[in-house]
N, C-alpha and C positions, 0 to 999 in steps of 0.2 A: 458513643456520642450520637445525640440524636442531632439529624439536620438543621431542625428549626432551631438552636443554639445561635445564642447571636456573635459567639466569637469568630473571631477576624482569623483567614486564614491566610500566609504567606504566598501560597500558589494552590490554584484549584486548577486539574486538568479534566480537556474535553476528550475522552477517547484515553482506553487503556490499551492498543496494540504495543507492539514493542516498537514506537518512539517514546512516546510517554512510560513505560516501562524502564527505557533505558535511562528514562530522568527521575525516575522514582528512585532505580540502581543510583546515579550521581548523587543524587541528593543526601543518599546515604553513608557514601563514600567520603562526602566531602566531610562528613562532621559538625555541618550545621544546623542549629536549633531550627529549624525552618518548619512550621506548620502547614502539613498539605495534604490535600484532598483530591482523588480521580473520580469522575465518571463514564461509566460506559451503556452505551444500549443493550450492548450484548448478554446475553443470563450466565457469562462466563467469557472465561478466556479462549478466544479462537482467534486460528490466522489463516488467511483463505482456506476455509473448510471446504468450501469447495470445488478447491485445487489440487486437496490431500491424497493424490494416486500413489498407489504401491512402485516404486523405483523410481518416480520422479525426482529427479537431484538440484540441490541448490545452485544458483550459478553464482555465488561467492563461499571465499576460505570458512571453514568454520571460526577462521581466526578474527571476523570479522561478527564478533558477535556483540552481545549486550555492552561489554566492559572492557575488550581484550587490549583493543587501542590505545585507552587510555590508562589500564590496571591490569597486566597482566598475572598480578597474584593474586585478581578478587576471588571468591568465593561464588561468583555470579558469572566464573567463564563456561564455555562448555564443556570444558575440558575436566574443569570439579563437576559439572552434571556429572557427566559420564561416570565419573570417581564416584559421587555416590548411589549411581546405582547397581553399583556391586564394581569389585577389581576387575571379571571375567571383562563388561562391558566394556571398559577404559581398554583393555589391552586387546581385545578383540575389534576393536575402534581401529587402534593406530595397526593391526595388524590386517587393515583393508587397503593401507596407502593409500588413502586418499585425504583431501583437503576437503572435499566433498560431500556433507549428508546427505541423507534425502530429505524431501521437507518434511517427511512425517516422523522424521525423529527433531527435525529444527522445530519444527512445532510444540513439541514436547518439553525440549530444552525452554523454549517462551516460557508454556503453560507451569513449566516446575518452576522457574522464577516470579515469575505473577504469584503462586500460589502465596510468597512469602511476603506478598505485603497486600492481602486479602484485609488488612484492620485499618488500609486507608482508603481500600478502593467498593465503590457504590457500583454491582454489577444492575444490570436492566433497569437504568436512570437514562433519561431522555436532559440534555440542557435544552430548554425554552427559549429563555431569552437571557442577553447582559445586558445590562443597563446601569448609568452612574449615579456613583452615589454622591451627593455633592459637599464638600468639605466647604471652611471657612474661604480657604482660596483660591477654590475650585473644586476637580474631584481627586477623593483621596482614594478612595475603594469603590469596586465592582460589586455590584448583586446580582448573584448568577442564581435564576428560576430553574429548578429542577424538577422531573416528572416520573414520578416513580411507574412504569411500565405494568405493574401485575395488578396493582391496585388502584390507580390512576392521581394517588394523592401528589401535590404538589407542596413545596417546601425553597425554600430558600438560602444561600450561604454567604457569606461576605468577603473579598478576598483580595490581595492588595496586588497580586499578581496572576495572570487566565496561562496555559499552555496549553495550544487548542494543536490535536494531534487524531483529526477523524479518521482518516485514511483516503485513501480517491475514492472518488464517485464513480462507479461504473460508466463507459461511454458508450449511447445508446447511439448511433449514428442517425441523421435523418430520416422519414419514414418509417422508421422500424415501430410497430406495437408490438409492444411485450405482449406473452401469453405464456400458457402453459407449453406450449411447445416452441416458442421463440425467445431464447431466455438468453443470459449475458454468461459468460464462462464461466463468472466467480460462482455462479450456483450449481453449477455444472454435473458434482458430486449427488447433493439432496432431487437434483431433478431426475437425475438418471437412474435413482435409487426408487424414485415415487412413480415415475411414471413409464420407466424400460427396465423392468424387473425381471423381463424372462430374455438372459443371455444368449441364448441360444437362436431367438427369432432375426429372421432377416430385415432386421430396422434400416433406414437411410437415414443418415444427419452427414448433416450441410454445415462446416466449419467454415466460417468467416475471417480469415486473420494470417498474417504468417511470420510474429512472433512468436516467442517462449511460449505462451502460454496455446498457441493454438498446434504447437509442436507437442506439447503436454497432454493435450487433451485427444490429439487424433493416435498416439501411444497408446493413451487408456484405453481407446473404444477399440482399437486392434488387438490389443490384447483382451477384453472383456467380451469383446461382443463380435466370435468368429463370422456370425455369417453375416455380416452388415455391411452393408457400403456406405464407404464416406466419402463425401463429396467436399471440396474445398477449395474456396475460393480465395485469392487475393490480390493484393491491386497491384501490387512488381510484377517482376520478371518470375521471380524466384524466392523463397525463403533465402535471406544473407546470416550469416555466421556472426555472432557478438563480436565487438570487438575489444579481448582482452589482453592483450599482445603487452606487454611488459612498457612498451616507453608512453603508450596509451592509460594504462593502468595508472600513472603517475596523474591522471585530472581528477583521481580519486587519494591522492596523498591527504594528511591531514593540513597543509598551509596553504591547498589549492582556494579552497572560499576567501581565504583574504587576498588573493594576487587577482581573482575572478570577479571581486566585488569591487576591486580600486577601478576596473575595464569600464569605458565608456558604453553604452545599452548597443549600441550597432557594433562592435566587436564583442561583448555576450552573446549576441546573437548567432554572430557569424562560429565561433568556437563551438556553439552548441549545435548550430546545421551540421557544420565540417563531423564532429566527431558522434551525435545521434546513435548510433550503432553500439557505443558505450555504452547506453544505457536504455538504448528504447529498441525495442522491433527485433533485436539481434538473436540468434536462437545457438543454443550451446553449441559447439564444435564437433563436440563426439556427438552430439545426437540426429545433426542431420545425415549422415551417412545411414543411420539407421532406419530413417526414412527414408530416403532413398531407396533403400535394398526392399522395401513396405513395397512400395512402389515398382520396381521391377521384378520382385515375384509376382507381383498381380498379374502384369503384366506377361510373364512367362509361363506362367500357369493359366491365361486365359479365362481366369478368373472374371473380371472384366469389374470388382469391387472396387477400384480405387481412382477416383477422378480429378484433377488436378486442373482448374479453370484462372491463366494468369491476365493480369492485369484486367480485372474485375470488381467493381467498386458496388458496393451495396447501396442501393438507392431506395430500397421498401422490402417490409417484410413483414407478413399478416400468416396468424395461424388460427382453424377452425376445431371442433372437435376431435378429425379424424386428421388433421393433414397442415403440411406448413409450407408458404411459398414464400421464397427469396426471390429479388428481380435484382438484378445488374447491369450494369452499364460498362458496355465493353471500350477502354481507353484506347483500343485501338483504330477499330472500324467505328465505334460511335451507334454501334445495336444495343438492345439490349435482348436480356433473355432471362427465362426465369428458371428454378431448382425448385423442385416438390420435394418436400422430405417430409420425415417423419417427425424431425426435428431442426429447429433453425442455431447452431450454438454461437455467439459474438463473442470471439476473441478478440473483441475492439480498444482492448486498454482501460485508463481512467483516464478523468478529468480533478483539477481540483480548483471548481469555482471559485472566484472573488468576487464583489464582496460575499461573504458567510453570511448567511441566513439568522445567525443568533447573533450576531454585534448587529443586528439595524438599527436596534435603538442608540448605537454609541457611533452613527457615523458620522455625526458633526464634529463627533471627537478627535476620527482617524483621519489619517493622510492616505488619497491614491495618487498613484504614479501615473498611472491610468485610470480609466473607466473599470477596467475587468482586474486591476493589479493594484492591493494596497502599497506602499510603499514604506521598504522591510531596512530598517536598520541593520547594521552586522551583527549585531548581536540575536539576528531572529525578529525582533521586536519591533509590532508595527508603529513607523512615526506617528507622532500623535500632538495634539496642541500643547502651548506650554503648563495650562492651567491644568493639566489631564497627567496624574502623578502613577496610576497603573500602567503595567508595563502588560502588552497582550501579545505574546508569542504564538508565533507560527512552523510547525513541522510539518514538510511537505509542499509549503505553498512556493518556494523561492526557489525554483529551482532560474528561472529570470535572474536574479541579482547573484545568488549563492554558488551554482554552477549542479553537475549530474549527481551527485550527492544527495541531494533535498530528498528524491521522488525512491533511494535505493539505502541498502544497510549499512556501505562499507562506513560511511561515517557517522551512526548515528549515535554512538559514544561520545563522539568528542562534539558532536553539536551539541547532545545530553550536558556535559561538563559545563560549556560555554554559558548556555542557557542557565543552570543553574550558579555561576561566578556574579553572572550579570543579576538575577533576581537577588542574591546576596546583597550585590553594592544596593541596591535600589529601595531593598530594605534596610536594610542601613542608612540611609539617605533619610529617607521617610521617617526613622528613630530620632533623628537628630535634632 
C-alpha cells in the first residue's frame, strides 16, 4: 500500500517501541477488522540501544511482557519466543531460575515480535503534523503528514483514530550543552563505541545519577574499561533500593488505574511522592551491594579509581575537543566545584512533554488540565471538544491521572487491550 492512498485508517500510531507494539499484539488478539498503520523514526526496531550492556538485567518478571497479563496462551509471550528459538533455549531459560532477563535478550524477544507485523509498520517516518479534517458536523478524521527520513518525500494518511507512543525525551538538566563528550545515557553504548574504543586507556567519566540506569552504566565502564576512573555524582545521601516488596507491587495490579483515576489530583499526588521509589530513581536490590564491594576494593587496594561525590546537583556542563567539565552545587555547604573528565554521562531520566509538538495544529480541539498537562480520559484519550469525533491516545503521558504504570511495562498489556476496546466502540459509533 502506498501512503498517498486516500483510505481511511481505523488507528494510525506515533512510535513503534513496545507500547504501540503491545497494541499492534491487542489489536490482533482481539479479532477485530480494524485498519491500522505505525510509524517510527527509527530504520528498525530498537529499545534503548544504548543501554544494551552484557549482564545488565531487567527489573520486572519476564511475565510481564507483550501479552502475558492479559493472554497467557498468546503466541506473543516470551515464553513462545524462547520455544521458538530452539527447546535447548526454553529449558536452559527456566533452568537459570530466574524471573529475570537481561535486557539484551528482552530486546530480542521486542525485536522478534515487531518483526511480525513489519506489513503495517513504516520504519524511518518522521510524523510532521495532525491536523483536522472537518466533517459535515465537525471533525470526523485526522490528517497525519508524514516524512519519509532517507528520501525526504512527504505524504499523507487519514485516520479516524492517532495512538501516539514516542517514548521519553531524554532529560537534559539546566546548563548542560550536549557534545560529543557530554552526552545523555541512552546513547551511552554508540558513544563509548565511537569515541573510547581503546579499553584499556585510563579514561575519567563523570556519571551523573543514582538510579537504574546510572548503576548500569558505571557496571559497564567497570567491567570494560579496567583502568578508568569514574567519578559520580548524585544529589541524595546515597543510591536507594527500588522498591518492590510485594504489598507495594500491588500499585501495579491491573485495577490500580481505575481506583487511581477516581483519586482527587492532591491525593494522586501525594501516592505518587509517598511511593516514587516504585518506579522512579530506585536501583535493583541485588545490584547495589555489587557496587558497593566496586567501591570498597577501590578503596582497599588503594587504587584511588572510584569517586563517590553525595548530594551534588548538576548546574552546567560544557565539553571541548580534548576535555569535559561538570560543575555542581553542593546541597550541603552551598560551594560549588567542578569534575574534568574525559567524558560527562546524564543518567538524568526522561521527560514527557505536553503539549506534543505534532497535535499544535489540533489544540483548539483538545482539553488541558493544565498548561503543561492535557486532560486524559480513562480510557488514555485526550478530552476533546464535542464536535471533534477522533479519539487521540496517549502512552506514557498519564502517569498524573493513571498512576506508576504509564512511564513502566508491568502494565502495558492491558493499557494495550483497553485502548484497543475503546477505539472499537468509537469506531463503531462513527459506523452508525
Amino acid at each position: 500500500m502506498h501512503l498517498n492512498e486516500p483510505d481511511v485508517h481505523d488507528l494510525v500510531g506515533i512510535g513503534f517501541g513496545p507500547s504501540n507494539l503491545a497494541v499492534a499484539i491487542a489489536l490482533e488478539e482481539s479479532g477485530r477488522p480494524l485498519r491500522s498503520l505505525f510509524f517510527d523514526r527509527k530504520p528498525g526496531f530498537a529499545w534503548h540501544s544504548g543501554l544494551m550492556f552484557d549482564g545488565a538485567e531487567m527489573q520486572v518478571s519476564f511475565t510481564k511482557d507483550l501479552i502475558t497479563m492479559c493472554n497467557p496462551r498468546s503466541r506473543y509471550s516470551f515464553l513462545n519466543y524462547l520455544a521458538e528459538q530452539g527447546r535447548d533455549r526454553l529449558a536452559k531459560f527456566i533452568n537459570l531460575r530466574t524471573f529475570y532477563p537481561t535486557r539484551v535478550e528482552f530486546n530480542d524477544y521486542y525485536a522478534w515480535a515487531a518483526e511480525q507485523f513489519d506489513d503495517i509498520v513504516r520504519w524511518g517516518t518522521e510524523v510532521v503534523e495532525v491536523t483536522a479534517v472537518p466533517g459535515e458536523h465537525g471533525t470526523d478524521l485526522l490528517r497525519v503528514l508524514v516524512r519519509d527520513l532517507a528520501g525526504g518525500e512527504t505524504s499523507a494518511v487519514l485516520t479516524r483514530n492517532l495512538v501516539i507512543a514516542p517514548g521519553g525525551v531524554p532529560n537534559v538538566p539546566e546548563g548542560v550543552e550536549l557534545g560529543e563528550r557530554v552526552f545523555h545515557a541512552s546513547e551511552t553504548r554508540e558513544r563509548l563505541e565511537t569515541g573510547f574504543g581503546d579499553l584499556s586507556a585510563p579514561y575519567h567519566f563523570n556519571v551523573v545519577g543514582s538510579g537504574q540506569t546510572s548503576a548500569d552504566v558505571f557496571m559497564h565502564l567497570r567491567r570494560s574499561y579496567p583502568n578508568a576512573r569514574i567519578t559520580t555524582n548524585i544529589r541524595g545521601f546515597a543510591m536507594r533500593p527500588e522498591d518492590d516488596t510485594h504489598f507495594v507491587n500491588e500499585l501495579f495490579l491491573p485495577e490500580f488505574p481505575d481506583w487511581f483515576y477516581r483519586q482527587s489530583g492532591e491525593f494522586r499526588q501525594r501516592i505518587i511522592d509517598d511511593y516514587g521509589l516504585a518506579a522512579h530513581t530506585g536501583v535493583s536490590y541485588d545490584l547495589i551491594p555489587q557496587i558497593y564491594r566496586e567501591y570498597y576494593e577501590d578503596l582497599s587496594s588503594r587504587r584511588g579509581a572510584l569517586t563517590l561525590h553525595r548530594l551534588t546537583e548538576l548546574v552546567g556542563a560544557h565539553s571541548d575537543a580534548d576535555r569535559a567539565t561538570a560543575t555542581y552545587f553542593h546541597l550541603d555547604s552551598g560551594a560549588t566545584s567542578q569534575v574534568d573528565a574525559d567524558a560527562v554521562i546524564l543518567a538524568t531520566g526522561y521527560r514527557y512533554p505536553m503539549p506534543i509538538p505534532a497535535l499544535a495544529g489540533l489544540a483548539g480541539h483538545l482539553r488541558m488540565e493544565t498548561p503543561e498537562r492535557y486532560a486524559i480520559r480513562r480510557d488514555y484519550a485526550i478530552e476533546s471538544a464535542e464536535d471533534f469525533r477522533p479519539r487521540i491516545y496517549l502512552q506514557g503521558f498519564a502517569e498524573a491521572t493513571h498512576g506508576f504504570s504509564e512511564v513502566l511495562l508491568s502494565l502495558m498489556p492491558v493499557r494495550a487491550a483497553e485502548i484497543i476496546e475503546s477505539i472499537a466502540k468509537n469506531v463503531s459509533a462513527e459506523s452508525r
